[in-house]
Each structure stands twice: as structure tokens, then as C-alpha cells.
MDTraj code that builds the backbone (N, CA, C; nanometers):
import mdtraj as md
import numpy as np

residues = "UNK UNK UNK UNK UNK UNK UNK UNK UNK UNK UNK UNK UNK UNK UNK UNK UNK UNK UNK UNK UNK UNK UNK UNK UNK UNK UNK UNK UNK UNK UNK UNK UNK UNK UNK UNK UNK UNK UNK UNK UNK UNK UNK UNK UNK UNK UNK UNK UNK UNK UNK UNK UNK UNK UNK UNK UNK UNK UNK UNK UNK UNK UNK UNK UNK UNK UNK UNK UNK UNK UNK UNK UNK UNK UNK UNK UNK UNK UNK UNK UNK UNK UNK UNK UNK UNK UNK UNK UNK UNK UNK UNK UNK UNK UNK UNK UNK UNK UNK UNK UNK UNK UNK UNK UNK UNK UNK".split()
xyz = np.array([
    [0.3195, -0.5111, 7.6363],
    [0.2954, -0.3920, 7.7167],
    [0.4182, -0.3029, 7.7086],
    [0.3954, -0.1693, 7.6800],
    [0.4970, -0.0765, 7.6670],
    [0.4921, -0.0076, 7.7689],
    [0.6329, 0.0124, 7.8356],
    [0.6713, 0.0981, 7.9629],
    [0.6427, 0.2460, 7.9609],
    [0.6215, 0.2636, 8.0677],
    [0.5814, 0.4500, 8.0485],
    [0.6956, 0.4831, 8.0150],
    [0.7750, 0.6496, 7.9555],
    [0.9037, 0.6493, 7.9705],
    [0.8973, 0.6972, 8.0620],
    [1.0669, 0.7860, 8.0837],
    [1.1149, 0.8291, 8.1883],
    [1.0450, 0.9501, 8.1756],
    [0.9942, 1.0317, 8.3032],
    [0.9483, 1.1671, 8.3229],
    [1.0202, 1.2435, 8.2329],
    [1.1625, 1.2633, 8.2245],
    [1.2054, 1.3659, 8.1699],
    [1.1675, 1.3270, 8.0237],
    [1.1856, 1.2431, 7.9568],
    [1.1692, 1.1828, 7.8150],
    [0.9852, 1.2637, 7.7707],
    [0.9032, 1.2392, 7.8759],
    [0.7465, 1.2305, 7.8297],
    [0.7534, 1.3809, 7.8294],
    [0.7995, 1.4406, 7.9759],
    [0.7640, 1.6272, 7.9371],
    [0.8190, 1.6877, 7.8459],
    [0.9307, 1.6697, 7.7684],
    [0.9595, 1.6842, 7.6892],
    [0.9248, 1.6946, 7.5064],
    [0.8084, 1.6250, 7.5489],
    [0.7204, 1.5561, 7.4125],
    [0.6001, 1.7123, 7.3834],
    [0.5647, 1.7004, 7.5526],
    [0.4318, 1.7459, 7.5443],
    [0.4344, 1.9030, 7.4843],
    [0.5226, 1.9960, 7.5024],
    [0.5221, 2.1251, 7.4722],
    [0.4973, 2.0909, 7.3244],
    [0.5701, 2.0110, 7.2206],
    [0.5483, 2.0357, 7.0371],
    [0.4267, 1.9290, 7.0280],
    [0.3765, 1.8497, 7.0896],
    [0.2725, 1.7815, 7.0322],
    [0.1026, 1.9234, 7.0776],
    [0.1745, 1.9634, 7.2280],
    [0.0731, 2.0691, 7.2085],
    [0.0782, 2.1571, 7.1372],
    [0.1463, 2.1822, 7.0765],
    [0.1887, 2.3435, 6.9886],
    [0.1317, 2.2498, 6.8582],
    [0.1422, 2.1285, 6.8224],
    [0.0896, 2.0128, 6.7022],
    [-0.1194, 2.0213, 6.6698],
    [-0.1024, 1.9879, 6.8080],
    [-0.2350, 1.9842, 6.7985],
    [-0.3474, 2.1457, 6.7799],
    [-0.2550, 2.2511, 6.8220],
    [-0.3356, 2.3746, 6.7699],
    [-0.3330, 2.3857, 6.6415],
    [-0.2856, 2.3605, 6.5552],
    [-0.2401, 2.3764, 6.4439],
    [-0.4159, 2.3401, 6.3701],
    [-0.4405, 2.4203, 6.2842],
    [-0.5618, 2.3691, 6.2182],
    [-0.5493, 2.2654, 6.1146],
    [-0.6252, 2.2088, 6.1088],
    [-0.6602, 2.0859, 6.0247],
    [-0.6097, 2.1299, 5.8695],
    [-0.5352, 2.0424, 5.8232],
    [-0.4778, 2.0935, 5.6908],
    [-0.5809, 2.0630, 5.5886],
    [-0.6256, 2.1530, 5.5323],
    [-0.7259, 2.1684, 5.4134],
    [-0.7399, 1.9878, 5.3220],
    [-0.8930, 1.9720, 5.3029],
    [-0.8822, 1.8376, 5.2255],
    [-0.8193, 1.8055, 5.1079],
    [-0.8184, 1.8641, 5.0537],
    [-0.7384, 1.8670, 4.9050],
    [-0.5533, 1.8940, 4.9320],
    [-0.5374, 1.9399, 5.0658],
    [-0.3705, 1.9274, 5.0887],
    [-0.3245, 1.8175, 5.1889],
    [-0.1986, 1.8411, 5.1863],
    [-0.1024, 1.7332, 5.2823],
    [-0.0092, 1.8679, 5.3753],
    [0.0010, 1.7804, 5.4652],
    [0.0697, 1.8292, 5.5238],
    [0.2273, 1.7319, 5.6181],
    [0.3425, 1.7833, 5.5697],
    [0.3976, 1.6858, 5.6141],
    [0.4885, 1.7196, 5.7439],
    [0.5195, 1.6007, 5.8183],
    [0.5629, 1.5864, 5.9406],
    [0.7017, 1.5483, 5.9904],
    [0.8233, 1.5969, 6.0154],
    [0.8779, 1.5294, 6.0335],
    [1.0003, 1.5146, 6.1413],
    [1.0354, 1.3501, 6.2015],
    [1.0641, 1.3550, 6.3311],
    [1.1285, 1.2860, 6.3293],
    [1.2708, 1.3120, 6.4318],
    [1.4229, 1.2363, 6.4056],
    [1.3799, 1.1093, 6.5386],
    [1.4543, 1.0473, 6.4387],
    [1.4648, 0.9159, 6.5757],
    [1.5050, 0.9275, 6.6907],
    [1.4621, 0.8365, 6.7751],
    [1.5207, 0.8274, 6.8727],
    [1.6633, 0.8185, 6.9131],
    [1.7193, 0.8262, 7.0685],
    [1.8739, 0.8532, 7.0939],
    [1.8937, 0.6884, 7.0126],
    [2.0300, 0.6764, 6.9483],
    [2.1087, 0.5768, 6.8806],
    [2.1880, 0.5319, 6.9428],
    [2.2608, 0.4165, 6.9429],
    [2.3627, 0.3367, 7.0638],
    [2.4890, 0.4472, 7.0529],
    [2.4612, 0.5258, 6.8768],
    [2.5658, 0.5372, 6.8726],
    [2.5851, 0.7025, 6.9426],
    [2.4835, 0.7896, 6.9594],
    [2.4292, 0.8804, 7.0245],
    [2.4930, 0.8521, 7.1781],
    [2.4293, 0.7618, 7.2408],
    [2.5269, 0.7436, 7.3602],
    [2.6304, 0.7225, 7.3723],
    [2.7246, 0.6953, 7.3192],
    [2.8682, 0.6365, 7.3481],
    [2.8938, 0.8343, 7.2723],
    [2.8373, 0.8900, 7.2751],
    [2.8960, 1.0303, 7.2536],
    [2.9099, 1.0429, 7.0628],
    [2.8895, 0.9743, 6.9657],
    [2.9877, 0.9624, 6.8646],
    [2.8064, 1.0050, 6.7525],
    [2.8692, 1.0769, 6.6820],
    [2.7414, 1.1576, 6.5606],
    [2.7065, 0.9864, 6.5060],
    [2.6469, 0.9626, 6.4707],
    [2.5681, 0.8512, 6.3470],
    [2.4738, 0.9256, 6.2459],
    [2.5802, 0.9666, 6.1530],
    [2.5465, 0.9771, 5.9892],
    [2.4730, 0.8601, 5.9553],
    [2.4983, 0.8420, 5.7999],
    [2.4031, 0.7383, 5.7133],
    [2.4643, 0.6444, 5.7192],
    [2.6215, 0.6104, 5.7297],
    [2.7138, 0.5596, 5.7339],
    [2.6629, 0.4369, 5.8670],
    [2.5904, 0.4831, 5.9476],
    [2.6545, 0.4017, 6.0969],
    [2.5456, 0.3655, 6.0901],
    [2.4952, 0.2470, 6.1092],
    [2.3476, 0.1870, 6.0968],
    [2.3615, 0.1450, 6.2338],
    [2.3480, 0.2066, 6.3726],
    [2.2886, 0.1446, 6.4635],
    [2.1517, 0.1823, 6.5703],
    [2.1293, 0.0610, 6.6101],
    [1.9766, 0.0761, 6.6384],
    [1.9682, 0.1439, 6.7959],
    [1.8459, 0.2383, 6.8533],
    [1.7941, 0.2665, 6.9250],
    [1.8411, 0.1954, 7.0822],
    [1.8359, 0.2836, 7.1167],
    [1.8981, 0.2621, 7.3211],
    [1.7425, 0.2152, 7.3480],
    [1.7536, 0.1916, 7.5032],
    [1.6538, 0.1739, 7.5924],
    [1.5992, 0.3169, 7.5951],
    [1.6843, 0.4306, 7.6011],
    [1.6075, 0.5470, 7.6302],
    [1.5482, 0.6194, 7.4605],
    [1.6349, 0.5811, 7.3602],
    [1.5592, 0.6288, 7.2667],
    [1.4794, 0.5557, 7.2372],
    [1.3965, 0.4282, 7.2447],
    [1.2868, 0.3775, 7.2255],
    [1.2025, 0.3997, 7.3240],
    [1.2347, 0.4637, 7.4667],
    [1.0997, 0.5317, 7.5613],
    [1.1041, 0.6474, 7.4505],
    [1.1875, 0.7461, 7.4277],
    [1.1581, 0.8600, 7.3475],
    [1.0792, 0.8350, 7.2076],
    [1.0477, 0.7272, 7.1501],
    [1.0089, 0.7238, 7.0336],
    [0.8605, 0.6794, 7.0707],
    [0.8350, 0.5827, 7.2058],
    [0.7088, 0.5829, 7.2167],
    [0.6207, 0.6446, 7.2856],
    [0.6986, 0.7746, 7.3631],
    [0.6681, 0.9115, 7.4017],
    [0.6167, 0.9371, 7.3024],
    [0.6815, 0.9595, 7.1916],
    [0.6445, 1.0781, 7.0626],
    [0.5341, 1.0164, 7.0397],
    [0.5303, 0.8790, 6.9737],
    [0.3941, 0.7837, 6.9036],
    [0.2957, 0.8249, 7.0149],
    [0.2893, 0.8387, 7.1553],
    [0.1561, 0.8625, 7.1672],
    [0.1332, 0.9682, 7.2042],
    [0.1553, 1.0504, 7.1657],
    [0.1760, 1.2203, 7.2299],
    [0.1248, 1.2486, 7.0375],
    [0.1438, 1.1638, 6.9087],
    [0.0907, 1.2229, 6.8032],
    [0.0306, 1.1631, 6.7925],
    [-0.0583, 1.0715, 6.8712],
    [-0.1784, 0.9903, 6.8256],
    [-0.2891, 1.0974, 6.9057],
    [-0.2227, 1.1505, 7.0063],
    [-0.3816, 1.2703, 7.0529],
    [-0.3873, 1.3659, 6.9641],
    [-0.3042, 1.3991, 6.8542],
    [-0.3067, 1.5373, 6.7635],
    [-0.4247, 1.4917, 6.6759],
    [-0.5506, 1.5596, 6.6814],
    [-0.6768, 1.5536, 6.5856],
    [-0.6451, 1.5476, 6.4706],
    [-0.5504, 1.6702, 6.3660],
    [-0.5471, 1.6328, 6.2575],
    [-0.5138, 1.5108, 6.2026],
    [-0.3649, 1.4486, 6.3385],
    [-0.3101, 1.3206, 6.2748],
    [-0.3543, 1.1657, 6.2862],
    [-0.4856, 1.2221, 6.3423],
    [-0.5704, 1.1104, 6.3398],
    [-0.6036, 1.0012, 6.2091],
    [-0.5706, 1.0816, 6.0552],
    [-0.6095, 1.0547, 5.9641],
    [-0.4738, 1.0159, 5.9066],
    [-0.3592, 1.0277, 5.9249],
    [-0.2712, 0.9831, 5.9097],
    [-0.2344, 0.8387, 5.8115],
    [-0.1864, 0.8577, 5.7078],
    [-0.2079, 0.7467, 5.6308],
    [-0.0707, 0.6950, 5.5767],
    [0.0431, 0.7497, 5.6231],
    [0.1544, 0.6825, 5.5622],
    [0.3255, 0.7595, 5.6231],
    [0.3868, 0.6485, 5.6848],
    [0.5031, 0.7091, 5.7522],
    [0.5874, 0.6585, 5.6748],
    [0.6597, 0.7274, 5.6374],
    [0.8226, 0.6488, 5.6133],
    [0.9766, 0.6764, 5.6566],
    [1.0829, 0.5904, 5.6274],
    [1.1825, 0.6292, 5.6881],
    [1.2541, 0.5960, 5.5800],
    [1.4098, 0.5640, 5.6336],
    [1.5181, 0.5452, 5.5476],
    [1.5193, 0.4016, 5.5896],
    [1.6137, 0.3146, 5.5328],
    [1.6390, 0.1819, 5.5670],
    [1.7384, 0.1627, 5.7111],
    [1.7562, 0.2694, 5.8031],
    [1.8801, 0.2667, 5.8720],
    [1.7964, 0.1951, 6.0048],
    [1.8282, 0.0921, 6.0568],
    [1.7621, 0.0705, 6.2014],
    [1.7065, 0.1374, 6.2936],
    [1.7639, 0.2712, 6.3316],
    [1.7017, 0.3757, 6.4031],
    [1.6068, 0.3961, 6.3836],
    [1.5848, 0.4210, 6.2075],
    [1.4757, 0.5292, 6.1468],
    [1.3599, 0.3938, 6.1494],
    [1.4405, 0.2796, 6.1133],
    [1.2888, 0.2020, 6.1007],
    [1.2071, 0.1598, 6.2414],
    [1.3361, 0.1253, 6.3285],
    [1.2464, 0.1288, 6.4404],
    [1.1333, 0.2260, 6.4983],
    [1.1703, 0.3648, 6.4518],
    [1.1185, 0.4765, 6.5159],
    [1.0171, 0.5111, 6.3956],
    [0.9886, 0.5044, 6.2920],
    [0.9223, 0.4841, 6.2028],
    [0.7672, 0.3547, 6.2784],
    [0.8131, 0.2508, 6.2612],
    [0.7123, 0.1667, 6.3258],
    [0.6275, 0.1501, 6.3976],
    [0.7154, 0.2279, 6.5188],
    [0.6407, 0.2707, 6.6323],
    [0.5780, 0.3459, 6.6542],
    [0.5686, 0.4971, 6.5578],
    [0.4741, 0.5440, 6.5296],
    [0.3777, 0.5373, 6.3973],
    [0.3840, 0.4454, 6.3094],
    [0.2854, 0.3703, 6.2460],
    [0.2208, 0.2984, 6.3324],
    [0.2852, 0.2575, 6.4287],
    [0.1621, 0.1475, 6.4974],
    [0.0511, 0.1630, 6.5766],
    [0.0973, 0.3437, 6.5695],
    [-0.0167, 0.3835, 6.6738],
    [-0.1367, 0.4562, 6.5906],
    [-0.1025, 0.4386, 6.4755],
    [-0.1901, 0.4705, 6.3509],
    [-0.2937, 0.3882, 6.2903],
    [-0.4108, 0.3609, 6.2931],
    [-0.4830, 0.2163, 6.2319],
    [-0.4622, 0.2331, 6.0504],
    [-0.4996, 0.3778, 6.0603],
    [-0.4748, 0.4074, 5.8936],
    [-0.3429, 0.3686, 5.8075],
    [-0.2580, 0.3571, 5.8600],
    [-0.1257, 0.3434, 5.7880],
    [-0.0951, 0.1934, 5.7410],
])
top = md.Topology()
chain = top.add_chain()
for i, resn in enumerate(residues, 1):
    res = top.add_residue(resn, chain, resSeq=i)
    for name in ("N", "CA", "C"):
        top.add_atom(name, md.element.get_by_symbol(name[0]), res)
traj = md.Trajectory(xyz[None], top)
């Protein structure tokens, strides 16, 4: 069972997943691609940038923020059809990668 996030984390989501979901359905013969930074990083909190260099994984609050996002783009109609996420190999990205594959059956 996944925790709701924090209020501020979820309203935050909702303004670009609604501005997501007006968006018309991208033509069958095209793609359209998506793309969304991970969640806050341990290293994000302690104040300090994490380049490619710093492989560390997701806070308590950037994994409410990442499963904010996952279900805030599972109501977007087009991305219903959704067939393939990827990331980089860095912990952040894969965690936050996953979690919104998982809310995908297609992927």
C-alpha cells in the first residue's frame, strides 16, 4: 500500500498533468515523448546539486513526489497507451522510472 503524499507534493502535480491531459491524442502513426525529472535526491536535501557523478537514491519526500506524478499520468487519456519508460542507470532515475512504469500495464 502506497501512502497518499503530502498535500503540498499532490497540488503541485495537478496543474501539468491537467494542462497533460488537454493535450490531443498524438496522431497513430506518431510518438510523442515525455519527459520527467526524478524525484527530490538524498542528495537534493542535504542542499548539494547531484549530477551523473552522485548516484544517490530518492528521500521519503521524493518518492511521495514520484508517486504523485505516476498517478496523476495514469489519468492522462493519451498515456493510457503508454508502452515504454526509460531512465539512466542512476538510482533516482530508476526508482522514479519504475514507479511510473508500474502504473502502466502496457510497459
Amino acid at each position: 500500500l502506497i501512502p497518499s503524499p503530502p498535500a503540498e507534493v499532490a497540488s503541485s502535480m495537478g496543474g501539468l498533468c491537467a494542462a497533460l491531459a488537454r493535450l490531443p491524442a498524438p496522431p497513430t502513426t506518431g510518438t510523442r515523448l515525455l519527459l520527467v525529472r526524478h524525484g527530490e535526491a538524498v542528495a537534493n536535501a542535504q542542499g548539494r546539486l547531484c549530477g551523473g557523478g552522485s548516484d544517490t537514491e530518492l528521500t521519503t519526500r521524493g518518492r511521495a513526489q514520484i508517486e504523485a506524478m505516476a498517478a496523476e499520468l495514469r489519468g492522462v487519456p493519451w498515456l493510457r497507451s503508454l508502452r515504454l519508460v526509460a531512465s539512466s542507470t542512476l538510482r533516482r532515475a530508476v526508482e522514479s522510472a519504475d514507479a511510473i512504469g508500474g502504473r502502466f500495464p502496457n510497459v
